[in-house]
N, CA, C, O and CB atoms as a CASP TS submission, in Angstrom:
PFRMAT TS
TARGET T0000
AUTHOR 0000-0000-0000
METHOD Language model
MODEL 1
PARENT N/A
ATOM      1  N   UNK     1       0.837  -1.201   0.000  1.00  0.00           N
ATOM      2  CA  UNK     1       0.000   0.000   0.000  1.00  0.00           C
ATOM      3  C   UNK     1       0.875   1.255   0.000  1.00  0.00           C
ATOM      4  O   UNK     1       0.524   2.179  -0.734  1.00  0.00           O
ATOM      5  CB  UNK     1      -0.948   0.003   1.224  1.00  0.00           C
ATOM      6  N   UNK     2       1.997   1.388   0.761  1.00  0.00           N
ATOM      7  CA  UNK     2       2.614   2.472   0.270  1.00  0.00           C
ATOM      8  C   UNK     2       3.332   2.367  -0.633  1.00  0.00           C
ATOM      9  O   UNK     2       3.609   3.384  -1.268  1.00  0.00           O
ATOM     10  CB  UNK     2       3.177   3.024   0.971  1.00  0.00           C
ATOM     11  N   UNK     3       3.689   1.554  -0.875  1.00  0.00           N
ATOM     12  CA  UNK     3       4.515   1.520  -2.505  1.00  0.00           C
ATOM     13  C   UNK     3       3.640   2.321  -3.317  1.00  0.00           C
ATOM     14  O   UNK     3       4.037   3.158  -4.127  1.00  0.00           O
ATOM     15  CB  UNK     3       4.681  -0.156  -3.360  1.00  0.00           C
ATOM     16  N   UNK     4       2.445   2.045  -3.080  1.00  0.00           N
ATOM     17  CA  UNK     4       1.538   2.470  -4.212  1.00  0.00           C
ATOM     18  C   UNK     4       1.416   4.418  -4.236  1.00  0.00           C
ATOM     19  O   UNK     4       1.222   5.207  -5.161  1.00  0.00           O
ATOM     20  CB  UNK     4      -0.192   1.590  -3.843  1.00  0.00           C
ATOM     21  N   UNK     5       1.631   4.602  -2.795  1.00  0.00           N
ATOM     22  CA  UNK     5       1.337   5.825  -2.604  1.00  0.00           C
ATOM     23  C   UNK     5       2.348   6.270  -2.982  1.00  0.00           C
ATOM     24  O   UNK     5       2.168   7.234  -3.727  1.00  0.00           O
ATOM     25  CB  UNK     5       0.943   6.230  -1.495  1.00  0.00           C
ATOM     26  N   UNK     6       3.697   5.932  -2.761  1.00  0.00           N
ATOM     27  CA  UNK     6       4.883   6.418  -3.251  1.00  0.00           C
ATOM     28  C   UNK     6       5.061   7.029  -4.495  1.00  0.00           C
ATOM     29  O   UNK     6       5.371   8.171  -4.836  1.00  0.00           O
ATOM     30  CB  UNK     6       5.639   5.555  -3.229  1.00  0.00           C
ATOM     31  N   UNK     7       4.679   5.573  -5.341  1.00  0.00           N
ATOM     32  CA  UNK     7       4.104   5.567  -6.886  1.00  0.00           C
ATOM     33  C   UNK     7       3.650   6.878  -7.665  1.00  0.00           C
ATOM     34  O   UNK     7       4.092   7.449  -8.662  1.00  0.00           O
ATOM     35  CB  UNK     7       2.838   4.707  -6.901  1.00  0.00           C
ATOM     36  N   UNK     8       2.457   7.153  -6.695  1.00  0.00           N
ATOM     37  CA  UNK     8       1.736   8.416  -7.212  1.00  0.00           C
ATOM     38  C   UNK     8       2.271   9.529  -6.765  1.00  0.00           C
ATOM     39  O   UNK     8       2.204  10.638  -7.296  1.00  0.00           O
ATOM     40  CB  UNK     8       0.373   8.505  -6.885  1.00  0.00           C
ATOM     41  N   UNK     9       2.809   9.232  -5.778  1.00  0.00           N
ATOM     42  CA  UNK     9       3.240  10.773  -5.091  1.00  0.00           C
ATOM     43  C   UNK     9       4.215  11.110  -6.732  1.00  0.00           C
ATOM     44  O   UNK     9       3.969  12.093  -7.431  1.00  0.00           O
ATOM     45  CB  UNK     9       4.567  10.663  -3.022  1.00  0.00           C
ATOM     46  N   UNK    10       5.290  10.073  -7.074  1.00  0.00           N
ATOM     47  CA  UNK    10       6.456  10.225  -7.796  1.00  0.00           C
ATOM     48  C   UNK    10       6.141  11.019  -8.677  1.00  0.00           C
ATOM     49  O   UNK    10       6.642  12.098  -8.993  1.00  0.00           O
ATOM     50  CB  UNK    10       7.033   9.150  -8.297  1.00  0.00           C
ATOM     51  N   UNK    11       4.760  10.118  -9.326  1.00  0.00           N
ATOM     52  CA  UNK    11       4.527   9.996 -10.656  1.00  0.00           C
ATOM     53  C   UNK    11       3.726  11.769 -11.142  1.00  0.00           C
ATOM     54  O   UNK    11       3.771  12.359 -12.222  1.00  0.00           O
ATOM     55  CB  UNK    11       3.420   8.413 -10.851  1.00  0.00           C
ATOM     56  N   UNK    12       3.099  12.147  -9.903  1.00  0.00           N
ATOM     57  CA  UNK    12       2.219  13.476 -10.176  1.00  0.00           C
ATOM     58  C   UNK    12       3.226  14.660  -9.578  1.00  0.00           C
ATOM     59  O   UNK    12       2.827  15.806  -9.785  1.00  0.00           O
ATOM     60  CB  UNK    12       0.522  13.444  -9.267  1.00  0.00           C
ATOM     61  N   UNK    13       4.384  14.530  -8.918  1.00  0.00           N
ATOM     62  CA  UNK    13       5.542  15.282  -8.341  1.00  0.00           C
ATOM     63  C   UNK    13       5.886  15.748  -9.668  1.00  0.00           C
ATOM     64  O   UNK    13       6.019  16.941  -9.938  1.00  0.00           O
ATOM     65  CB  UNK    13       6.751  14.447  -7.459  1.00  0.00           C
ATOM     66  N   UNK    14       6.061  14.582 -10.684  1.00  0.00           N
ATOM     67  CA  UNK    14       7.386  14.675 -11.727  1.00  0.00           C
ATOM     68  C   UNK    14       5.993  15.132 -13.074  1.00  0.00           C
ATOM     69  O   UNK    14       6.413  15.619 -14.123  1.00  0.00           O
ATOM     70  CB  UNK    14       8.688  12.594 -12.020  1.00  0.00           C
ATOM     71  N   UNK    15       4.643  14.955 -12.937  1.00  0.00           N
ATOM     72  CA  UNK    15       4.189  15.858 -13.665  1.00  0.00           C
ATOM     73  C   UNK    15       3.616  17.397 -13.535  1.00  0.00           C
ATOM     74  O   UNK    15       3.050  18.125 -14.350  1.00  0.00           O
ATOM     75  CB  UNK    15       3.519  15.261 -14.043  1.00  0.00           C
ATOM     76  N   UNK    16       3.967  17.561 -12.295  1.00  0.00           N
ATOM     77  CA  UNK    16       3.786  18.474 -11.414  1.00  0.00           C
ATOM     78  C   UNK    16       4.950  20.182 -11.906  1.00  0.00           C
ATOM     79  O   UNK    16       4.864  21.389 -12.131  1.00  0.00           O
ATOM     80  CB  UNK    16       4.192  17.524  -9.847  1.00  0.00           C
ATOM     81  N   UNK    17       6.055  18.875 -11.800  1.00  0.00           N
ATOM     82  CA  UNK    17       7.933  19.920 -11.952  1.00  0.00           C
ATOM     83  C   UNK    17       7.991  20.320 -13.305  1.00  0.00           C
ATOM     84  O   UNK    17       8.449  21.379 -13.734  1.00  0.00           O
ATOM     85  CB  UNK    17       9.755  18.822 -11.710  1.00  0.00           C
ATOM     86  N   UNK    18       7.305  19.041 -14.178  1.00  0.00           N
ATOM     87  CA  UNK    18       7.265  19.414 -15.870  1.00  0.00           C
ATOM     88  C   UNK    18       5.884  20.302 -16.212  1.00  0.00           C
ATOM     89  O   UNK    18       6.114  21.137 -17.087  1.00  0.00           O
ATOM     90  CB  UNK    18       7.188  17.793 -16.926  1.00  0.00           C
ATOM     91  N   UNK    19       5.317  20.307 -16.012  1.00  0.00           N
ATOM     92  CA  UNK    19       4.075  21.570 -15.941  1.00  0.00           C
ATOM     93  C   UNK    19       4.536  22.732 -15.869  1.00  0.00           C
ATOM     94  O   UNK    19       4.324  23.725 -16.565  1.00  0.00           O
ATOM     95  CB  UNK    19       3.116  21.588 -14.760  1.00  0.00           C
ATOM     96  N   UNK    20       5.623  22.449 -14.385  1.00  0.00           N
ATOM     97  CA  UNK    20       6.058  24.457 -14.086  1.00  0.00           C
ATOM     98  C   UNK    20       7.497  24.654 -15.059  1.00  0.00           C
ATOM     99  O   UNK    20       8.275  25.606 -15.124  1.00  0.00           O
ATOM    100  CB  UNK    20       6.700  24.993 -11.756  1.00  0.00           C
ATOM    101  N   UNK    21       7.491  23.894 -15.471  1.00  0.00           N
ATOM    102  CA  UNK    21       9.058  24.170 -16.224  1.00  0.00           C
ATOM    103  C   UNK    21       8.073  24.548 -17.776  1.00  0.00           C
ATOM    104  O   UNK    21       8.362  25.319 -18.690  1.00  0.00           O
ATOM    105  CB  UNK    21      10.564  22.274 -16.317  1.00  0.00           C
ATOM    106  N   UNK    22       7.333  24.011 -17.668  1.00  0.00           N
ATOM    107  CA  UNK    22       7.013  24.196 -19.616  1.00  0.00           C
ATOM    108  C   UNK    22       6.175  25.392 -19.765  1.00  0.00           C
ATOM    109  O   UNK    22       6.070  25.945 -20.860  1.00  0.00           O
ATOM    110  CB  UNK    22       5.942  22.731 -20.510  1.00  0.00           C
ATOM    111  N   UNK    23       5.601  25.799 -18.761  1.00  0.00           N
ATOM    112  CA  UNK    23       4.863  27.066 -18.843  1.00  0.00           C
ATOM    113  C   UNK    23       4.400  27.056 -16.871  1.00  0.00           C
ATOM    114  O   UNK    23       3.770  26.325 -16.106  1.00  0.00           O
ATOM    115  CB  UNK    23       3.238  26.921 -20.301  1.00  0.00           C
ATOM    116  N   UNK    24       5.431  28.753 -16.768  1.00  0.00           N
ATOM    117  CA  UNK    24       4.733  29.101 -15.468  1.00  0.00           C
ATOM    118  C   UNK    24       4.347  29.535 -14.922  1.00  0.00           C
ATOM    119  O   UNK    24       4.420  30.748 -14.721  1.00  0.00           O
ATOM    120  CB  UNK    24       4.763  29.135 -14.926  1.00  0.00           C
ATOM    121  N   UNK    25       3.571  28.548 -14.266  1.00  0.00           N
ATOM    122  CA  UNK    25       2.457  28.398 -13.947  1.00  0.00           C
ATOM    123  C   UNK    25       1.818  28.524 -12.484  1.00  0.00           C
ATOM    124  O   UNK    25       2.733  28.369 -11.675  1.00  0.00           O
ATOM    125  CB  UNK    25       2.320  27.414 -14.421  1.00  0.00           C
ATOM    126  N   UNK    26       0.652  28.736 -11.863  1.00  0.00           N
ATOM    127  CA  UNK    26       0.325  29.592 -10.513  1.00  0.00           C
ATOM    128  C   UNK    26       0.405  28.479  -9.389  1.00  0.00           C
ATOM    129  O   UNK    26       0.163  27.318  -9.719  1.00  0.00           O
ATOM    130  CB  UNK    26      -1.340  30.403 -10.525  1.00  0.00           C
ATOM    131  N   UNK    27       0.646  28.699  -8.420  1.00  0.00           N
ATOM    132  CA  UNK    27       0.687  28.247  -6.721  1.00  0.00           C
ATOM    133  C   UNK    27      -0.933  27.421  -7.235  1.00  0.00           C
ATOM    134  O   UNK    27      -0.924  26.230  -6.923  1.00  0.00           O
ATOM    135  CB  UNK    27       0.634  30.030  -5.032  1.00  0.00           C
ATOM    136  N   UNK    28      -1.965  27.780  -7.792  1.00  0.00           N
ATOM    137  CA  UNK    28      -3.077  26.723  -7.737  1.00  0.00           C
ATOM    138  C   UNK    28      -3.097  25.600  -8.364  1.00  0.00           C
ATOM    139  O   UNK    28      -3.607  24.587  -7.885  1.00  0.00           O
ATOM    140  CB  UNK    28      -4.121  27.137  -8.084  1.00  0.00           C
ATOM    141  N   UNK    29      -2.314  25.679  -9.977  1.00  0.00           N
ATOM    142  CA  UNK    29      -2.273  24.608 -10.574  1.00  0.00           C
ATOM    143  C   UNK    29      -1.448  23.790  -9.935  1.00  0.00           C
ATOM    144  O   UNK    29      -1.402  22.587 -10.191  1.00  0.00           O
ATOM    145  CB  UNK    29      -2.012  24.743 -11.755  1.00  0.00           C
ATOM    146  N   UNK    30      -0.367  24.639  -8.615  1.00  0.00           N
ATOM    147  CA  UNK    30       0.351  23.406  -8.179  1.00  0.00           C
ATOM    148  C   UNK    30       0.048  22.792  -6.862  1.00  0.00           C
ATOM    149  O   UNK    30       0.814  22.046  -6.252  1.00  0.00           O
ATOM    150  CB  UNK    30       1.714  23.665  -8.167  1.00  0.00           C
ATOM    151  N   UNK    31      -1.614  23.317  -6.315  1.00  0.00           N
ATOM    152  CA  UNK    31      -2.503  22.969  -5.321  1.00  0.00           C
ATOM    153  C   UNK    31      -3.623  21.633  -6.147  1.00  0.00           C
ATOM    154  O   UNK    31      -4.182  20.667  -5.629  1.00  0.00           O
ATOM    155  CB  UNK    31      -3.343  24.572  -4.774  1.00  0.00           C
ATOM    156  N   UNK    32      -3.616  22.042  -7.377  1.00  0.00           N
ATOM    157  CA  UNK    32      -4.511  21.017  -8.289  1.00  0.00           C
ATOM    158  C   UNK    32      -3.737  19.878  -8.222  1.00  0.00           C
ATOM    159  O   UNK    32      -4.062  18.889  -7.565  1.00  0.00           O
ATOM    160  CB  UNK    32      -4.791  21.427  -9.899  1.00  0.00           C
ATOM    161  N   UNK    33      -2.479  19.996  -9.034  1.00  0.00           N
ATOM    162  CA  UNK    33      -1.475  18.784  -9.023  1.00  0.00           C
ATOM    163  C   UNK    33      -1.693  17.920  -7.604  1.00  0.00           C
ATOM    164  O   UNK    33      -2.016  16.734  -7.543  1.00  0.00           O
ATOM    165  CB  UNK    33       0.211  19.393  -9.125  1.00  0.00           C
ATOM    166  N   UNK    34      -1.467  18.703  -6.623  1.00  0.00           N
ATOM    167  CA  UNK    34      -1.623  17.722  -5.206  1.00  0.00           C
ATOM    168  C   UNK    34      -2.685  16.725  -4.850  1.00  0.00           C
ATOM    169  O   UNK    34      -2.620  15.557  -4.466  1.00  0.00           O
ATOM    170  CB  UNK    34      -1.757  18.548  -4.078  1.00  0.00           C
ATOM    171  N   UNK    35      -3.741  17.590  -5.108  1.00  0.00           N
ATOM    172  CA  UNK    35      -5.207  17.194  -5.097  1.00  0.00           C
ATOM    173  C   UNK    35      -5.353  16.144  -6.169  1.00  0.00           C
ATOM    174  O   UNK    35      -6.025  15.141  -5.930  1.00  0.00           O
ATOM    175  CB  UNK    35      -6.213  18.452  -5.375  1.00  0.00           C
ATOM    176  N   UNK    36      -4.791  16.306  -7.282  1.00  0.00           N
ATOM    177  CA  UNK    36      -5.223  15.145  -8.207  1.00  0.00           C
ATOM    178  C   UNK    36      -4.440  13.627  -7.366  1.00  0.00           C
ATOM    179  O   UNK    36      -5.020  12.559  -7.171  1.00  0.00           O
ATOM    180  CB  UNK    36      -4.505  15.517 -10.100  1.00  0.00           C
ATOM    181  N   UNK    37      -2.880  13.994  -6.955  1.00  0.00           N
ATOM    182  CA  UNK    37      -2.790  12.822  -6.320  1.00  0.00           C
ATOM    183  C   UNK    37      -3.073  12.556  -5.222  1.00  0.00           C
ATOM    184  O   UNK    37      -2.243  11.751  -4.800  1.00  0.00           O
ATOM    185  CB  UNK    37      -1.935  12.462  -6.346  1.00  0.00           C
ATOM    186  N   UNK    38      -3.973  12.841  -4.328  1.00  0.00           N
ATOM    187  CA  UNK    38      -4.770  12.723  -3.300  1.00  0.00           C
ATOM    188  C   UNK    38      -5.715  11.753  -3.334  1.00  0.00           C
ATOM    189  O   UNK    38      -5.801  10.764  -2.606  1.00  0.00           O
ATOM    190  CB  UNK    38      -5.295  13.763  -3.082  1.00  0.00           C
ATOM    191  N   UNK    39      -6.597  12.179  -4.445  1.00  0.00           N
ATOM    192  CA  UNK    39      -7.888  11.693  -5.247  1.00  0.00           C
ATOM    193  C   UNK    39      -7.293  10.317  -5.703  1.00  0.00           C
ATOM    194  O   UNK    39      -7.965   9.328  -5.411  1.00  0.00           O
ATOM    195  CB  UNK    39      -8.428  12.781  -6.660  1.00  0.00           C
ATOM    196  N   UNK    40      -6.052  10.116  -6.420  1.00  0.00           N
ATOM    197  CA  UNK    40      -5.825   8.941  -7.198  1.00  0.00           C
ATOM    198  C   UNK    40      -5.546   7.953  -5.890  1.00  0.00           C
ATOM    199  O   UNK    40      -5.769   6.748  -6.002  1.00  0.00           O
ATOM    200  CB  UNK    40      -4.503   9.107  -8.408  1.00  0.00           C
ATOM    201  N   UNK    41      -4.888   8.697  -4.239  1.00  0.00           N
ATOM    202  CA  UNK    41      -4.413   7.530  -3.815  1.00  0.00           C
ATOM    203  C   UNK    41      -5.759   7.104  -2.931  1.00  0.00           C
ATOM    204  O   UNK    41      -5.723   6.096  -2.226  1.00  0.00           O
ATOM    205  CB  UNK    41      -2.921   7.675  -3.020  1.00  0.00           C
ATOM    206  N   UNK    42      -6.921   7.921  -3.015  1.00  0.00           N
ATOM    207  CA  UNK    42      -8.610   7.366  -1.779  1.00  0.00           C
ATOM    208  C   UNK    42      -8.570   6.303  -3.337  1.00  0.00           C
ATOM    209  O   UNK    42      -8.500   5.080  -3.223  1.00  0.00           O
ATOM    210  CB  UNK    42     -10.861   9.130  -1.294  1.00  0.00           C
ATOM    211  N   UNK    43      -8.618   6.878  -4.509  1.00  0.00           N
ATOM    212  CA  UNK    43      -9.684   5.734  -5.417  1.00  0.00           C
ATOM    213  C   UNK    43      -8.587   4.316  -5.534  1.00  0.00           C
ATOM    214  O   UNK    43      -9.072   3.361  -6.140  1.00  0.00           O
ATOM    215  CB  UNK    43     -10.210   6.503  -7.482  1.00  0.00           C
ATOM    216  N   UNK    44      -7.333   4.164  -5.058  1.00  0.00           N
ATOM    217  CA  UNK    44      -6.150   3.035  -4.853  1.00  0.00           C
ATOM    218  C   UNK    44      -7.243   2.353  -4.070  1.00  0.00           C
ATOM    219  O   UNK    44      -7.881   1.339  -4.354  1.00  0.00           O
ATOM    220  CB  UNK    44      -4.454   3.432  -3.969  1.00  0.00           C
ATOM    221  N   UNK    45      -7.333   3.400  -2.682  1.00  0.00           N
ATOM    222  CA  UNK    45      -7.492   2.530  -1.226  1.00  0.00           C
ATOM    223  C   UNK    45      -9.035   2.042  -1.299  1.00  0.00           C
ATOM    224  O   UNK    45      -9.338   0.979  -0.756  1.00  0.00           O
ATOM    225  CB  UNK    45      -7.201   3.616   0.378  1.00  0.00           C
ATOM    226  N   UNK    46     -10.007   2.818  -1.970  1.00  0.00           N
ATOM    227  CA  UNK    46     -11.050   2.515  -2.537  1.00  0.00           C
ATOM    228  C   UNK    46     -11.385   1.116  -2.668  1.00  0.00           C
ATOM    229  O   UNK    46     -12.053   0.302  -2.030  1.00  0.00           O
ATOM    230  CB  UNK    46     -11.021   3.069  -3.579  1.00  0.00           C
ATOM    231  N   UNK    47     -10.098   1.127  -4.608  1.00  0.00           N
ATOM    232  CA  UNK    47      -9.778  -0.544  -4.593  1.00  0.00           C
ATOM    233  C   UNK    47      -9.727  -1.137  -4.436  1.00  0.00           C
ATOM    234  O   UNK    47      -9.941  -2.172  -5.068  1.00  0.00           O
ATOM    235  CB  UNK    47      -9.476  -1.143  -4.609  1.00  0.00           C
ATOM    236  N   UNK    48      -9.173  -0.820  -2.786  1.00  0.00           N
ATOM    237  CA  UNK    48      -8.301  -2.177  -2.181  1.00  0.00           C
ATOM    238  C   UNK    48      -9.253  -2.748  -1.124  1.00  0.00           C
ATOM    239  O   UNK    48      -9.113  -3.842  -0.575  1.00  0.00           O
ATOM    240  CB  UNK    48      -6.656  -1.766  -1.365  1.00  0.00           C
ATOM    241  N   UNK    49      -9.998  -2.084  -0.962  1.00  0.00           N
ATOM    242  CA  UNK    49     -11.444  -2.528  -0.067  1.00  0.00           C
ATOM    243  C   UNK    49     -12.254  -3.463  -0.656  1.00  0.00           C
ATOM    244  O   UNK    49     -12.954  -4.067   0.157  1.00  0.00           O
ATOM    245  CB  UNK    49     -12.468  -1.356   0.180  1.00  0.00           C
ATOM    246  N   UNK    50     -12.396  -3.799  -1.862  1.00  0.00           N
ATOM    247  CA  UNK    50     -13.633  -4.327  -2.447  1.00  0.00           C
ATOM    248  C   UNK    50     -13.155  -5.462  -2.653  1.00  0.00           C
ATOM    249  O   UNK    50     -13.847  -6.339  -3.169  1.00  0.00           O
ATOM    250  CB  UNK    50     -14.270  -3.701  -3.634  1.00  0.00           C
TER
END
């Protein structure tokens, strides 16, 4: 289970750093970025319930 979280943390960090490098971009889109991997790691744990 944390591998998994790790996973996402990595994976939305590193689309997170390439977002602000390619156009930059505001303190919210990089409050969105967080939130999206937030969301991805409840719908993991979601998963892992059923």
């Amino acid at each position: 289970m944390r591998l998994l979280w790790r996973m996402a943390q990595r994976y939305y960090d590193a689309r997170h750093r390439r977002a602000m490098r390619l156009a930059e971009q505001s303190a919210a889109d990089a409050d969105w970025f967080k939130s999206q991997s937030e969301r991805f790691f409840q719908r993991i744990k979601g998963a892992r319930k059923l």
